[in-house]
PyMOL commands that place a pseudoatom at each C-alpha (Angstrom):
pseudoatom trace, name=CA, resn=UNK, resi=1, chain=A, elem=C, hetatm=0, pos=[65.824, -1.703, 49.893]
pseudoatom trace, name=CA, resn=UNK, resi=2, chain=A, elem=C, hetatm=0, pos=[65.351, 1.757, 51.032]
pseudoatom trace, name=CA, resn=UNK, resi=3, chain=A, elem=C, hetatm=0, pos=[61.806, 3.389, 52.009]
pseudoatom trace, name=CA, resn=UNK, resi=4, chain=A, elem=C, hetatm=0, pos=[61.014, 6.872, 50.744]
pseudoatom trace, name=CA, resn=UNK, resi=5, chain=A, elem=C, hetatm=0, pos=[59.373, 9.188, 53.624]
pseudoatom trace, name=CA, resn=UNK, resi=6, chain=A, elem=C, hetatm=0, pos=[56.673, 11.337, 52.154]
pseudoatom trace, name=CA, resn=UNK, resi=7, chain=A, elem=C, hetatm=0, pos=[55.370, 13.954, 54.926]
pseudoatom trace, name=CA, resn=UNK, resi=8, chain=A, elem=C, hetatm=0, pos=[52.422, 15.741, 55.511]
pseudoatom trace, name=CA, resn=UNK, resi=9, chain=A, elem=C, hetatm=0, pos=[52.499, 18.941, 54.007]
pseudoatom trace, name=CA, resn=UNK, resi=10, chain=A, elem=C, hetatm=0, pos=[50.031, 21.589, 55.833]
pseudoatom trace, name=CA, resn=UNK, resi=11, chain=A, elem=C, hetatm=0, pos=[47.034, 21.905, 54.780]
pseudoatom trace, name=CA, resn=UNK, resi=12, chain=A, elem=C, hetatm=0, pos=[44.998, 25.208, 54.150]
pseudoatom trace, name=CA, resn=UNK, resi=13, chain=A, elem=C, hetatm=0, pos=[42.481, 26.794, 56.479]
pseudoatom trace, name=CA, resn=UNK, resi=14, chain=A, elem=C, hetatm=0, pos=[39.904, 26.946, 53.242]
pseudoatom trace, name=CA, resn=UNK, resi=15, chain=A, elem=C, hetatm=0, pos=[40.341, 23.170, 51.875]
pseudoatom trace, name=CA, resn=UNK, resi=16, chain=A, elem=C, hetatm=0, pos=[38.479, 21.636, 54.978]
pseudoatom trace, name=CA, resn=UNK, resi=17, chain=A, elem=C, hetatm=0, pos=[35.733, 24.601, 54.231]
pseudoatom trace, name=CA, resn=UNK, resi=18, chain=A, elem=C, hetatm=0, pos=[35.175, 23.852, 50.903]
pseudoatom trace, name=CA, resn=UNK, resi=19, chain=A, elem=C, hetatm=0, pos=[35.659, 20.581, 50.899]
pseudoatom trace, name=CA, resn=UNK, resi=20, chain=A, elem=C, hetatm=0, pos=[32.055, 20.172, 51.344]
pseudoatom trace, name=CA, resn=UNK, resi=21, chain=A, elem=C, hetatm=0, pos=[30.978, 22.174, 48.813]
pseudoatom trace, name=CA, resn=UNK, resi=22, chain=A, elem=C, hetatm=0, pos=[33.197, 21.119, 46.323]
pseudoatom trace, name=CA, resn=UNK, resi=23, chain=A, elem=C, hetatm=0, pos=[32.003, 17.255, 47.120]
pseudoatom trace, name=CA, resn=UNK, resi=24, chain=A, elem=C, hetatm=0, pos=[28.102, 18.515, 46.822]
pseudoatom trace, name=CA, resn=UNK, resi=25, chain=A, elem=C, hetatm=0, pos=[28.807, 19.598, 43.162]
pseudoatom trace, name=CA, resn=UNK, resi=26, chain=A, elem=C, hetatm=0, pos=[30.827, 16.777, 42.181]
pseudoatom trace, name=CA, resn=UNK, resi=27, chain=A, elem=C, hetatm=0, pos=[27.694, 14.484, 43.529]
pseudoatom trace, name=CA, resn=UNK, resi=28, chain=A, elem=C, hetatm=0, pos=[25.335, 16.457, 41.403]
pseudoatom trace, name=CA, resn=UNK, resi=29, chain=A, elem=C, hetatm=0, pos=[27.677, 16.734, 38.730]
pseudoatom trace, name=CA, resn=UNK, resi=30, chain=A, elem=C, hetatm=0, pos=[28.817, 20.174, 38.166]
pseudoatom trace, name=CA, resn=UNK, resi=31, chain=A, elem=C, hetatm=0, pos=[31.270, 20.603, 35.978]
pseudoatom trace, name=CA, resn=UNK, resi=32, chain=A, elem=C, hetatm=0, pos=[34.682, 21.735, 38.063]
pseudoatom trace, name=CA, resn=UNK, resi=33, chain=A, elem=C, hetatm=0, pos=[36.864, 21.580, 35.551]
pseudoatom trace, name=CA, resn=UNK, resi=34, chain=A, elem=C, hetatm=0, pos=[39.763, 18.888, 35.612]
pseudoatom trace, name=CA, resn=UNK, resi=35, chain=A, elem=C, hetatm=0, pos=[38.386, 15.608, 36.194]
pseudoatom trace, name=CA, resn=UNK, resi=36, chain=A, elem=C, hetatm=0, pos=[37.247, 16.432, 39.702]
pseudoatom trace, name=CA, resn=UNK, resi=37, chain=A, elem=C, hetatm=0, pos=[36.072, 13.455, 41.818]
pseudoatom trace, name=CA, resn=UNK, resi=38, chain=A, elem=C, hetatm=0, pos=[35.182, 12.171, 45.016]
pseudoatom trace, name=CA, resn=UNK, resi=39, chain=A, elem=C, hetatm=0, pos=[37.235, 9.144, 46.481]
pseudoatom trace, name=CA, resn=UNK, resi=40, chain=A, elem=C, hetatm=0, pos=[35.535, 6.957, 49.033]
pseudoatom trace, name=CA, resn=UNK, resi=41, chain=A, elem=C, hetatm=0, pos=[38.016, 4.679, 50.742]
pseudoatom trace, name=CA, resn=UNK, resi=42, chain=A, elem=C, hetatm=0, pos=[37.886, 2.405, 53.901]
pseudoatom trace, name=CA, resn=UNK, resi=43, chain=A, elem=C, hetatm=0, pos=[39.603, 3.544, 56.668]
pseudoatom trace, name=CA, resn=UNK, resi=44, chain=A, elem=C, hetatm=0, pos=[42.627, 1.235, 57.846]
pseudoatom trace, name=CA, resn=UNK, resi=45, chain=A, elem=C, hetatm=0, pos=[41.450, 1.270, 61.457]
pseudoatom trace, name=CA, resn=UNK, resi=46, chain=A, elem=C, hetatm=0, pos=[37.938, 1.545, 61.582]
pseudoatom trace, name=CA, resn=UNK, resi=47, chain=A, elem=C, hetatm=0, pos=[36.699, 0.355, 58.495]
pseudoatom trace, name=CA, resn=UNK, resi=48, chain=A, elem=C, hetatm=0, pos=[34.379, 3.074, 57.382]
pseudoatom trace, name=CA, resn=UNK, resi=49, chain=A, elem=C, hetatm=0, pos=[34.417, 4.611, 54.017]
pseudoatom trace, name=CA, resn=UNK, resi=50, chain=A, elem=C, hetatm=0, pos=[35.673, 8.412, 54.273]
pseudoatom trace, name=CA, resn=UNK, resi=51, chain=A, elem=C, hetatm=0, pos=[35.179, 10.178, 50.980]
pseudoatom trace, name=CA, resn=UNK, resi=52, chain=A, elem=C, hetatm=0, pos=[37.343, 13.320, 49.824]
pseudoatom trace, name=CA, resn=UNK, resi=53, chain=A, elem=C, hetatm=0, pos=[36.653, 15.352, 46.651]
pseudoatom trace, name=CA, resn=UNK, resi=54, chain=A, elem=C, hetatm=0, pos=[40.035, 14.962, 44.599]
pseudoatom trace, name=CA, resn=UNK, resi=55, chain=A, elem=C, hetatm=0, pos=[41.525, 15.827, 41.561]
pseudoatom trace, name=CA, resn=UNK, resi=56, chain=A, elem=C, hetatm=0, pos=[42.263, 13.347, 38.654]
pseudoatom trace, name=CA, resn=UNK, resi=57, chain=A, elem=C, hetatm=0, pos=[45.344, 13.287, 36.686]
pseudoatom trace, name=CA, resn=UNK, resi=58, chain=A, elem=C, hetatm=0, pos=[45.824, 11.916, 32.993]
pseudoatom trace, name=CA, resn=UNK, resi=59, chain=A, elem=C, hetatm=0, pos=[48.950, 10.919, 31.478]
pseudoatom trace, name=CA, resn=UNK, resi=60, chain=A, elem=C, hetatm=0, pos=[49.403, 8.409, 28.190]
pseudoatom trace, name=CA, resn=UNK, resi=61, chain=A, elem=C, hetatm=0, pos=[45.589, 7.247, 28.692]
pseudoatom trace, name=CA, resn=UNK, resi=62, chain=A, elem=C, hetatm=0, pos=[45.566, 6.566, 32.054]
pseudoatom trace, name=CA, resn=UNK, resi=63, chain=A, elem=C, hetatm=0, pos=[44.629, 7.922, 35.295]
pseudoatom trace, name=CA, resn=UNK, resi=64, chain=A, elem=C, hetatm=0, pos=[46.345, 8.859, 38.813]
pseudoatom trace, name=CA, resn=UNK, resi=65, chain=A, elem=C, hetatm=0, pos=[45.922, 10.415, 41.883]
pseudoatom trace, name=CA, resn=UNK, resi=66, chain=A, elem=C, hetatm=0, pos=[48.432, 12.376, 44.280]
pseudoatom trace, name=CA, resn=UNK, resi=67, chain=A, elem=C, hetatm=0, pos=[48.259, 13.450, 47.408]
pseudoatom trace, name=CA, resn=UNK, resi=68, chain=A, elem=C, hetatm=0, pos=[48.726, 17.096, 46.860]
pseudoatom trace, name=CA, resn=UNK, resi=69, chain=A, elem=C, hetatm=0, pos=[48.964, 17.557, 50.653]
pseudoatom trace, name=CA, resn=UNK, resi=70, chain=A, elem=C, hetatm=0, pos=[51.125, 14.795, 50.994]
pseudoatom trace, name=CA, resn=UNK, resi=71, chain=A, elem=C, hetatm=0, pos=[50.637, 11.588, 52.977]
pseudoatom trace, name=CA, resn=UNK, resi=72, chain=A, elem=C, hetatm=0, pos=[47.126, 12.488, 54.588]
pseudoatom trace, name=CA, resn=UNK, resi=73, chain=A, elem=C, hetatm=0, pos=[44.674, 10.246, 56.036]
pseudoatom trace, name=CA, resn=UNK, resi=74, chain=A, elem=C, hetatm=0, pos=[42.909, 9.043, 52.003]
pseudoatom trace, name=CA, resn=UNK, resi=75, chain=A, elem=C, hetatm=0, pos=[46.919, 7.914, 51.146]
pseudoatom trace, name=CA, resn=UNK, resi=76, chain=A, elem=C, hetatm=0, pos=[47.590, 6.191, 53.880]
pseudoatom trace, name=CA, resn=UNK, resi=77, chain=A, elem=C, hetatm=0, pos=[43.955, 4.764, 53.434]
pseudoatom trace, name=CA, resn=UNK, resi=78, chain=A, elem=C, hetatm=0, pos=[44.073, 4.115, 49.804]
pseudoatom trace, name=CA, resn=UNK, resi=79, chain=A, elem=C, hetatm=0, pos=[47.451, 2.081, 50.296]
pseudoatom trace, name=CA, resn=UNK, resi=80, chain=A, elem=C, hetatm=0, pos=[46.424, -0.251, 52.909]
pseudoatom trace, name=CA, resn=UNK, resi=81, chain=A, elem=C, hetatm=0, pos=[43.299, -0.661, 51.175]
pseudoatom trace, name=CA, resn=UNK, resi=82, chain=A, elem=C, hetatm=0, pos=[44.252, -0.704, 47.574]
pseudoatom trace, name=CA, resn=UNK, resi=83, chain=A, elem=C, hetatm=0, pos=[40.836, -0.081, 46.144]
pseudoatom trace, name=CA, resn=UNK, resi=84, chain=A, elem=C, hetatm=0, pos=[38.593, 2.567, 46.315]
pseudoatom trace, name=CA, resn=UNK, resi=85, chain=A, elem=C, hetatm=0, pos=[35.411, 4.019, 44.614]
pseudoatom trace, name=CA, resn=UNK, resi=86, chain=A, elem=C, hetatm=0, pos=[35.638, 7.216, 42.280]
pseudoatom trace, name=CA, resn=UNK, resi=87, chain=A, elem=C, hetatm=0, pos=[32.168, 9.211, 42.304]
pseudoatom trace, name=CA, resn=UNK, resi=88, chain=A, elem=C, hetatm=0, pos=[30.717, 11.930, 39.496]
pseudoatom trace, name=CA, resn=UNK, resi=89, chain=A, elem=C, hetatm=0, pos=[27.498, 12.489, 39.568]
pseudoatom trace, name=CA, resn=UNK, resi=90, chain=A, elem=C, hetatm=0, pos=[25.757, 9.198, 39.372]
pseudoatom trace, name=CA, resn=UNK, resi=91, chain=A, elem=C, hetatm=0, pos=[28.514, 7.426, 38.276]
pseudoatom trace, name=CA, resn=UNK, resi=92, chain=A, elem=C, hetatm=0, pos=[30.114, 5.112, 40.749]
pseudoatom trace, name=CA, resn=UNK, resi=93, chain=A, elem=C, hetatm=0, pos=[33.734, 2.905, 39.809]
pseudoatom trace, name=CA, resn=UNK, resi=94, chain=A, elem=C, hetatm=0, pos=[35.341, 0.450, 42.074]
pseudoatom trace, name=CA, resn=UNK, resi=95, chain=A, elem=C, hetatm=0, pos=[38.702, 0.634, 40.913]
pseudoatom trace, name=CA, resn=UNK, resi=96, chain=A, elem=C, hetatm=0, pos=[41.958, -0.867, 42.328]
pseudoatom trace, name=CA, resn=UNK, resi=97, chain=A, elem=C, hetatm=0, pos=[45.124, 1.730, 43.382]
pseudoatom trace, name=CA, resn=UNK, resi=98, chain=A, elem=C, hetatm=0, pos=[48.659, 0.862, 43.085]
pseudoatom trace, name=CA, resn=UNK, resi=99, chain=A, elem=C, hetatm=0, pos=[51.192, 2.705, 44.615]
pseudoatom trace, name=CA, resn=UNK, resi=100, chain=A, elem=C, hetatm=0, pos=[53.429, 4.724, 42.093]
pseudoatom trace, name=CA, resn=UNK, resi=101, chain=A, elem=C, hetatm=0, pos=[57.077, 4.129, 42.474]
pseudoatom trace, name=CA, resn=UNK, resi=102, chain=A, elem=C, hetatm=0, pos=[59.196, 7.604, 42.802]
pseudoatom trace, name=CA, resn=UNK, resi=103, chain=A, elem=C, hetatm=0, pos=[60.327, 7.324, 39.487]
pseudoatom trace, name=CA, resn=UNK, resi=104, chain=A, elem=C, hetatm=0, pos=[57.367, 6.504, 38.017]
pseudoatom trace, name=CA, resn=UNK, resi=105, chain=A, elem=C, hetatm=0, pos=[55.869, 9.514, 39.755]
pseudoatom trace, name=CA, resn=UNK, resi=106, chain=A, elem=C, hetatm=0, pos=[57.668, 11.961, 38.817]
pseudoatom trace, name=CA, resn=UNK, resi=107, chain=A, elem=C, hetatm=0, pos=[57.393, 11.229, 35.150]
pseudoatom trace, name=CA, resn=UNK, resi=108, chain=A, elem=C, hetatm=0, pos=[53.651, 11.428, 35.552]
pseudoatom trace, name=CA, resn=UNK, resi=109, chain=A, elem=C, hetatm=0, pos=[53.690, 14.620, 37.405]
pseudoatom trace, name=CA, resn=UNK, resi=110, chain=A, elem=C, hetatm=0, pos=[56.077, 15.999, 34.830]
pseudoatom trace, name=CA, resn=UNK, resi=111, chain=A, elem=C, hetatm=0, pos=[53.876, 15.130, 32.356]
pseudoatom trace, name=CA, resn=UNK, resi=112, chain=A, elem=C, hetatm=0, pos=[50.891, 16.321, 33.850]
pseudoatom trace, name=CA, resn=UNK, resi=113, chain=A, elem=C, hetatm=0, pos=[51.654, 19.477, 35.423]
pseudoatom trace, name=CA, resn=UNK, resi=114, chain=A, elem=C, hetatm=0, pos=[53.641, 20.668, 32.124]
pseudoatom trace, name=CA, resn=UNK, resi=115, chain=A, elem=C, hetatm=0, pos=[50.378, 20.474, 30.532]
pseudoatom trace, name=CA, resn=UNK, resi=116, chain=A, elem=C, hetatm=0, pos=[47.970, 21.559, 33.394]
pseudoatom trace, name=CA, resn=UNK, resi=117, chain=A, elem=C, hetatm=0, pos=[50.130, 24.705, 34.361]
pseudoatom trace, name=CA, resn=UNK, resi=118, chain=A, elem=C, hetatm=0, pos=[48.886, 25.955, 30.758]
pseudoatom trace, name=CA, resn=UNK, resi=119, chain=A, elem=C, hetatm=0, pos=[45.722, 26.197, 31.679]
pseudoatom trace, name=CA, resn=UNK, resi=120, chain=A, elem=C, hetatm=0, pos=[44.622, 29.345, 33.332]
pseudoatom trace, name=CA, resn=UNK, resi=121, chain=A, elem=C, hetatm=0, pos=[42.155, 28.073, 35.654]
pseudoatom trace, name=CA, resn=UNK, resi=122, chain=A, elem=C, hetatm=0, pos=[44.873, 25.195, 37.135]
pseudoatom trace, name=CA, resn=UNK, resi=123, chain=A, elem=C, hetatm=0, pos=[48.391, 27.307, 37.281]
pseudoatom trace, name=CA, resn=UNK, resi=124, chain=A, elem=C, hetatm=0, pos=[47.107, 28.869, 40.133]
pseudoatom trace, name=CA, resn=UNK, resi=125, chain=A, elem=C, hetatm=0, pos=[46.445, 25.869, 42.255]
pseudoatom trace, name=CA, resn=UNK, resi=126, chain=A, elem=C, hetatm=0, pos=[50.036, 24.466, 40.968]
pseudoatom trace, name=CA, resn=UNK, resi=127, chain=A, elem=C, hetatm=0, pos=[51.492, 27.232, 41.808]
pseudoatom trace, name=CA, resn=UNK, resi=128, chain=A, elem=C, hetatm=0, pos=[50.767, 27.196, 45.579]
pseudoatom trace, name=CA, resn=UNK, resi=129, chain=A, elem=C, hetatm=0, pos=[49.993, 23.444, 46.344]
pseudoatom trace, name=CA, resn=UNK, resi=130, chain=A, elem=C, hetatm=0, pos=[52.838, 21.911, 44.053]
pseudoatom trace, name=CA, resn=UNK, resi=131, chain=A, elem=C, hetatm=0, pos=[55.100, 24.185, 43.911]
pseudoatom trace, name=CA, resn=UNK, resi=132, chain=A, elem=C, hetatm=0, pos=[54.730, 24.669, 39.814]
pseudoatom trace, name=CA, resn=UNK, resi=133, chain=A, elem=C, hetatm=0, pos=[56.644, 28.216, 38.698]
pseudoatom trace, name=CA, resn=UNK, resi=134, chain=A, elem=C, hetatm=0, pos=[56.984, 30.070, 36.126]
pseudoatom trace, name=CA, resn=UNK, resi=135, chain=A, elem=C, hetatm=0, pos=[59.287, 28.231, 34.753]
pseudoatom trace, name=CA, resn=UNK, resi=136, chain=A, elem=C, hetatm=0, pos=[58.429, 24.645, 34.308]
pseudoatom trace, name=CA, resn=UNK, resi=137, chain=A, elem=C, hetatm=0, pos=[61.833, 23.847, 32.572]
pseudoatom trace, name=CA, resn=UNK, resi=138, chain=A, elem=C, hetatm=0, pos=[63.290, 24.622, 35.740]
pseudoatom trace, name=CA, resn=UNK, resi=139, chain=A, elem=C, hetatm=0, pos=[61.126, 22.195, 38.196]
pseudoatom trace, name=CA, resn=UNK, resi=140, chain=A, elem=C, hetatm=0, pos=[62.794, 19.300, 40.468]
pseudoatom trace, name=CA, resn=UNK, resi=141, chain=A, elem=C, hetatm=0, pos=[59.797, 16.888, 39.608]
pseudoatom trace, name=CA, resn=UNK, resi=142, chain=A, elem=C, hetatm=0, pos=[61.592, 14.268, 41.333]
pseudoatom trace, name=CA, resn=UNK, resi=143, chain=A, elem=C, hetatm=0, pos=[61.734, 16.472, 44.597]
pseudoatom trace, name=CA, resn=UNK, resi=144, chain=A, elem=C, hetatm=0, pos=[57.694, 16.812, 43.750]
pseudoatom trace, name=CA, resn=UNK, resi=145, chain=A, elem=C, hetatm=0, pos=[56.981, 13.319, 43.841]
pseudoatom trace, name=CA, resn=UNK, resi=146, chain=A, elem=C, hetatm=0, pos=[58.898, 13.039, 47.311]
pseudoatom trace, name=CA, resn=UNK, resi=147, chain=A, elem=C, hetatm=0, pos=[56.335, 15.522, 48.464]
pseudoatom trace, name=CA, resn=UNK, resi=148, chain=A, elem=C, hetatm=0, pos=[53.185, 14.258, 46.720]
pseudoatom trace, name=CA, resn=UNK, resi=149, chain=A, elem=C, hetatm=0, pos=[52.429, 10.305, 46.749]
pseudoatom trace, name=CA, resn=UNK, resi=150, chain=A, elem=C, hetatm=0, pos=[51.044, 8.775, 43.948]
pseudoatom trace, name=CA, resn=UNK, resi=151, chain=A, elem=C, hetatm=0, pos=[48.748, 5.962, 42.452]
pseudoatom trace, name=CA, resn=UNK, resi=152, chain=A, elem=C, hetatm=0, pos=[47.663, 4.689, 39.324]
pseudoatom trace, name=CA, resn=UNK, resi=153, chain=A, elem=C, hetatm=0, pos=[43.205, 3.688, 38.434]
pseudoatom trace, name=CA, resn=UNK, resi=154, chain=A, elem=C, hetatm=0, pos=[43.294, 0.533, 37.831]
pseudoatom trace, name=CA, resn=UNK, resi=155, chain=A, elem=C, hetatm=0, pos=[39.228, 0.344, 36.377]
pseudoatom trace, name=CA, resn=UNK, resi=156, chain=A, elem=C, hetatm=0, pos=[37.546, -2.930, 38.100]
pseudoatom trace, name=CA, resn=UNK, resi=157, chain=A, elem=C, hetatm=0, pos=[34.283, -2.414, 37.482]
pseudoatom trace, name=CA, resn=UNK, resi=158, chain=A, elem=C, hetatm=0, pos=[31.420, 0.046, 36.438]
pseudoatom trace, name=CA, resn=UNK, resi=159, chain=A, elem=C, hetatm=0, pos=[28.189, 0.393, 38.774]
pseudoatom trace, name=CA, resn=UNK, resi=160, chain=A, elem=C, hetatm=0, pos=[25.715, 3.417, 36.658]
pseudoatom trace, name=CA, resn=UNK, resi=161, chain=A, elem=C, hetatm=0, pos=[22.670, 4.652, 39.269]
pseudoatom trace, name=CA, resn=UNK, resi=162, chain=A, elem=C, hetatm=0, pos=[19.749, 5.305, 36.904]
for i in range(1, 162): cmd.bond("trace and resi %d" % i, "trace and resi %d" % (i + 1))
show_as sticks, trace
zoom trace
């Protein structure tokens, strides 16, 4: 059985900046356009939750995530832990993560991006983080899922702060 090696890609100077601010709407929940979230996962060594703001992805009535800068600290933390919680606004979900296969992954992406990369406010952020052109037709999404690992939400439970 062979093992796929997904790298690190770089990641920009601005994403650590506005991280921050982009988790502080997301907990007040703003709005940010497509399905943004914040992830809290347990790290695999020290066992505290780190939590990331990250985008959600929708394909055939489910959900994913992707590491859009490849296998960074919340992958690597999400696989060993396979659960994590997904935070807007006051809405909390424990859900369970299962690693996508390639295959799998790159059907989702394909899916996905096709549609996202239609919207004006997402092309952009395709274009530079995933590598989306102009001409979708045209895209290796199996070299894309190399570069970005994925997961499917599995819902486990729903906790609503009132």
């Amino acid at each position: 059985m062979s093992t796929i090696a997904i790298h690190r890609r770089s990641i920009p100077f601005f994403v650590p900046i506005l991280n921050p601010l982009m988790a502080l709407f997301v907990r007040l929940g703003v709005d940010l356009g497509p399905k943004m979230a914040l992830i809290t996962v347990r790290g695999r060594r020290s066992g505290r939750p780190f939590t990331t703001p990250i985008t959600l992805f929708e394909a055939n009535g489910r959900r994913y995530l992707f590491g859009t800068f490849g296998n960074t600290s919340w992958v690597r933390n999400a696989r060993v832990a396979g659960e994590l919680t997904l935070t807007r606004g006051r809405r909390h979900e424990n859900v369970a993560v299962v690693p996508l296969s390639h295959d799998d992954a790159a059907a989702v992406l394909r899916d996905c991006l096709t549609r996202y990369a239609r919207n004006p406010m997402m092309a952009p952020m395709l274009r530079t983080f995933y590598g989306i052109g102009g001409d979708i037709a045209a895209v290796d999404f199996g070299e894309i899922a190399l570069q970005h690992p994925g997961f499917a939400v599995v819902g486990k439970e729903s906790d609503d702060e009132r």
